[in-house]
C-alpha positions as CSV (number, residue, x, y, z in Angstrom):
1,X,1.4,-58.3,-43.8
2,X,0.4,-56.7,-40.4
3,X,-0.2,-52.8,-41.4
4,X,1.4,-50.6,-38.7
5,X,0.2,-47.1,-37.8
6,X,2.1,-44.3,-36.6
7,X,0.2,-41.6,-34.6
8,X,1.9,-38.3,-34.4
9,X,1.2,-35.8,-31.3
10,X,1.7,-32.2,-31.7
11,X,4.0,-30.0,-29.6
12,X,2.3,-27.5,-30.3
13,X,0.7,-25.5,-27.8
14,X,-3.2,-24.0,-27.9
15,X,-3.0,-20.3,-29.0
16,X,-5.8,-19.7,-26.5
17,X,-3.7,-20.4,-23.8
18,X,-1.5,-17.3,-24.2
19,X,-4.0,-13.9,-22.5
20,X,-2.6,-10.2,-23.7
21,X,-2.9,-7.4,-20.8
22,X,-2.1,-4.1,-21.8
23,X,-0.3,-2.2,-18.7
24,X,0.4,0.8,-21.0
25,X,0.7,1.5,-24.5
26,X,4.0,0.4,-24.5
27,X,3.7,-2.3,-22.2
28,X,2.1,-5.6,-22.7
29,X,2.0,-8.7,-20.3
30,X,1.5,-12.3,-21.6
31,X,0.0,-15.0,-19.7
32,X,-0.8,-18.8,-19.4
33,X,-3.9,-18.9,-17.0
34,X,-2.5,-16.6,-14.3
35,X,1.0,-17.8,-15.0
36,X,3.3,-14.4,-16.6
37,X,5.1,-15.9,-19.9
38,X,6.7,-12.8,-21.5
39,X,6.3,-9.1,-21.5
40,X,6.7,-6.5,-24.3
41,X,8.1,-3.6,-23.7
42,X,9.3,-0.3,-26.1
43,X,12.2,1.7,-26.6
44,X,13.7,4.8,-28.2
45,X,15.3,2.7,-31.1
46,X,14.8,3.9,-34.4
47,X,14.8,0.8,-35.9
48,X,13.7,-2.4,-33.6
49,X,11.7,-0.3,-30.3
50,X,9.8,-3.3,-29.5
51,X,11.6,-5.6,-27.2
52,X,10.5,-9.3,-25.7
53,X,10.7,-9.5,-22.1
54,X,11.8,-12.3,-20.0
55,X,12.9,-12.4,-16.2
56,X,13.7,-9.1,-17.0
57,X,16.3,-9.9,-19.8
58,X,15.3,-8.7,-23.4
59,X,15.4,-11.7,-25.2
60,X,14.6,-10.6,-28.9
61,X,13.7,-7.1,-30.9
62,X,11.4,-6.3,-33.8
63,X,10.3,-2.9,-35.5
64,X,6.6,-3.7,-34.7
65,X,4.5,-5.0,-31.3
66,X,2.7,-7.7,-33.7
67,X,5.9,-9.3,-34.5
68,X,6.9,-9.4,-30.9
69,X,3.5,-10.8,-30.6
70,X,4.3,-13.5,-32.9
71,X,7.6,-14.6,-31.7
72,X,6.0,-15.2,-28.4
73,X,3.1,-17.4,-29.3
74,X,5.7,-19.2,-31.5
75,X,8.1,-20.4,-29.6
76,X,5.6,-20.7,-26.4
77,X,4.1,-23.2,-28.6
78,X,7.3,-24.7,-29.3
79,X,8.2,-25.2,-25.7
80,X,11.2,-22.8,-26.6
81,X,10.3,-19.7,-24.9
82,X,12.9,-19.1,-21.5
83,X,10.9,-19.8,-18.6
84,X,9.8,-16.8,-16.9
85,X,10.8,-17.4,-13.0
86,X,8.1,-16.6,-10.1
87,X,8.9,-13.7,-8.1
88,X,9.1,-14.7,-4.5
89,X,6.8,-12.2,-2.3
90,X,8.7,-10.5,0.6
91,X,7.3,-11.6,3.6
92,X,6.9,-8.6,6.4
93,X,6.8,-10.3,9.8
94,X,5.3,-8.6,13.2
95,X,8.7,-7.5,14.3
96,X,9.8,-6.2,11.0
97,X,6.8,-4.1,11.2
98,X,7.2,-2.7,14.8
99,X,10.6,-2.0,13.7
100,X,10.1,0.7,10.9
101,X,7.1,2.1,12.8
102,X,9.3,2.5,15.7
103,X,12.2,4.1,13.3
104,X,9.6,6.3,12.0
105,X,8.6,7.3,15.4
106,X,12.0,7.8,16.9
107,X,12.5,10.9,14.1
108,X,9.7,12.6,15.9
109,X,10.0,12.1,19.3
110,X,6.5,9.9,19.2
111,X,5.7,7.4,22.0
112,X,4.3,3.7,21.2
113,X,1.7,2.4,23.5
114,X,-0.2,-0.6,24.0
115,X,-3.4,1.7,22.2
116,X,-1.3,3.8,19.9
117,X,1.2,6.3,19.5
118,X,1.9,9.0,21.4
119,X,3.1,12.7,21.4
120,X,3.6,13.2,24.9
121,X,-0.1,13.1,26.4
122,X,-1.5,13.3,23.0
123,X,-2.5,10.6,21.1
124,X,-2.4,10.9,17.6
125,X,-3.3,7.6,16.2
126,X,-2.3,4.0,15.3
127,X,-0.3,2.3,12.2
128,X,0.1,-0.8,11.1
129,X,0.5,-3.2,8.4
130,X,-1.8,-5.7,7.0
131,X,-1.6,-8.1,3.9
132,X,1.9,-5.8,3.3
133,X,-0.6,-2.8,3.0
134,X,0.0,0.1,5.0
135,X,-2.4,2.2,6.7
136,X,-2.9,4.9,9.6
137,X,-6.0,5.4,11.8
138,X,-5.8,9.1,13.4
139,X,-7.0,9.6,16.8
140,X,-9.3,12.4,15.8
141,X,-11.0,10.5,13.0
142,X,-14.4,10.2,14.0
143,X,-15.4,6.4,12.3
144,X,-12.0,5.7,13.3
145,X,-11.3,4.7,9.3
146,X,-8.1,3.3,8.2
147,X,-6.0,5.4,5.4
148,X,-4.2,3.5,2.9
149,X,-0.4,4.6,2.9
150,X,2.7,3.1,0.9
151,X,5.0,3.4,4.1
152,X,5.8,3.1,7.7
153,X,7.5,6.7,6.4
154,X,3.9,7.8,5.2
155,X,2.1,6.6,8.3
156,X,4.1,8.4,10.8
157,X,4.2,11.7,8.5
158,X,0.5,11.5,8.8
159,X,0.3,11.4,12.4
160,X,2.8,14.4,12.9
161,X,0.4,16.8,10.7
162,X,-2.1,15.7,13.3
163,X,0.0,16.9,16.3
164,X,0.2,20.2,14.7
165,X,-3.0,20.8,14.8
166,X,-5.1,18.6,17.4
167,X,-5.1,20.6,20.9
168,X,-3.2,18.9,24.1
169,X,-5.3,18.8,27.0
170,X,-4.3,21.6,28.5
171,X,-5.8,23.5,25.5
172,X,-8.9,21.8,26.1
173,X,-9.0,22.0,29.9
174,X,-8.7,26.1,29.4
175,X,-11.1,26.4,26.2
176,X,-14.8,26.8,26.9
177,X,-17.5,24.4,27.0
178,X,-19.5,25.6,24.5
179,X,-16.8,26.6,22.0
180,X,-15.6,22.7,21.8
181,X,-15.6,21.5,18.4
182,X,-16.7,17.9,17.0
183,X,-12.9,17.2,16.8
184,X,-12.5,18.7,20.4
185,X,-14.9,16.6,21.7
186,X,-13.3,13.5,19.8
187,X,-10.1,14.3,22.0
188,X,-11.6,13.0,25.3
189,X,-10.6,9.8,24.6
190,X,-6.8,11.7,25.4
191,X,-7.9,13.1,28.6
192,X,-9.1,11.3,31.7
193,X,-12.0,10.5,33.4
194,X,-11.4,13.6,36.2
195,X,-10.1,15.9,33.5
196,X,-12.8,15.4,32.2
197,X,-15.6,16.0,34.7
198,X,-13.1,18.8,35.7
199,X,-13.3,20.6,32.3
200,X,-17.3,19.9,32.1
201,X,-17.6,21.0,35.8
202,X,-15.4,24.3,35.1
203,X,-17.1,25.1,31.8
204,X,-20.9,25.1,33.6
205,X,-19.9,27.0,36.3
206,X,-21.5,30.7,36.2
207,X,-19.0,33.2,37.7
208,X,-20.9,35.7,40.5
209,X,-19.9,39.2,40.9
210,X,-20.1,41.2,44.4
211,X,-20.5,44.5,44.1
């Protein structure tokens, strides 16, 4: 009599597949590759302070993290753990951009330009947002280096502490030559060609006196 053999496949999960990262003491993420599983977070309870995280929904409780630990690897290698759902990035488009900068802007009387923003005949820099990652570039910075900021609100603060203290071309046409400093000299790019030659022209000049 033919002899038949059953072959049983596990539904178990590998362990290995599950990676621990430790955001805080008190919070743990769990991951399959780069996909999040399950988070453990803690409490005030006096009783059961660990809590099992999914999709932002505590899903179970124990009085240590290693049972937590546990009940995850379980029933992830059970198939029996809630999925945990992707977030979905927020996309930031061009015109969403321009439109908090120019919010921004509008509280403080600032000017966009093709080149920047401006405060009056000032220029006091540029912002933008790239990768969703804010950052500000001020007129007077010398290796024109962008700042990291978390906001269009940031960005636009930034600028306004440079208007209070970078000098408007008047303040440059009527300060000396010689007393110009590096940051001075970096606001030329505000001033034009004549004002320019005017202010070098003025400064060189050495006044005669008639007796």
């Amino acid at each position: 009599m033919p002899q038949t053999t059953a072959t049983l496949t596990s539904c178990v999960r590998p362990v290995e597949e599950l990676r621990s990262v430790e955001i805080s003491f008190e919070n743990h993420e769990f991951y399959a590759g780069q996909k999040l599983v399950a988070s453990i977070t803690h409490d005030d309870d006096l009783t059961q302070p660990w809590i099992v995280m999914v999709n932002g929904e505590e899903i179970h409780r124990a009085n240590t993290f290693k049972r937590c630990h546990s009940y995850i690897t379980w029933h992830y290698q059970r198939g029996t753990l809630p999925i945990q759902e992707e977030e979905t990035p927020v996309a930031t488009t061009g015109n969403e951009i321009m439109v908090q900068i120019a919010d921004e802007c509008e509280k403080y009387g600032f000017e966009i330009l093709n080149d920047g923003i401006y405060d009056h005949d000032r220029k006091l820099g540029e912002v933008g947002c790239t990768n969703s990652r804010w950052w500000v570039i001020r007129a007077t910075s010398v290796h024109q280096q962008k700042i990291p900021c978390d906001s269009a609100f940031d960005a636009v603060w930034a600028l306004s502490m440079v208007e209070l203290t970078q000098p408007s071309c008047k303040e440059l046409l009527d300060k000396p030559f010689d007393r110009l400093t590096a940051n001075d000299r970096n606001s030329y790019g505000n001033i034009s060609h004549s004002q320019t030659s005017l202010l070098i022209a003025v400064s060189s000049q050495t006044p005669t006196w008639h007796g």
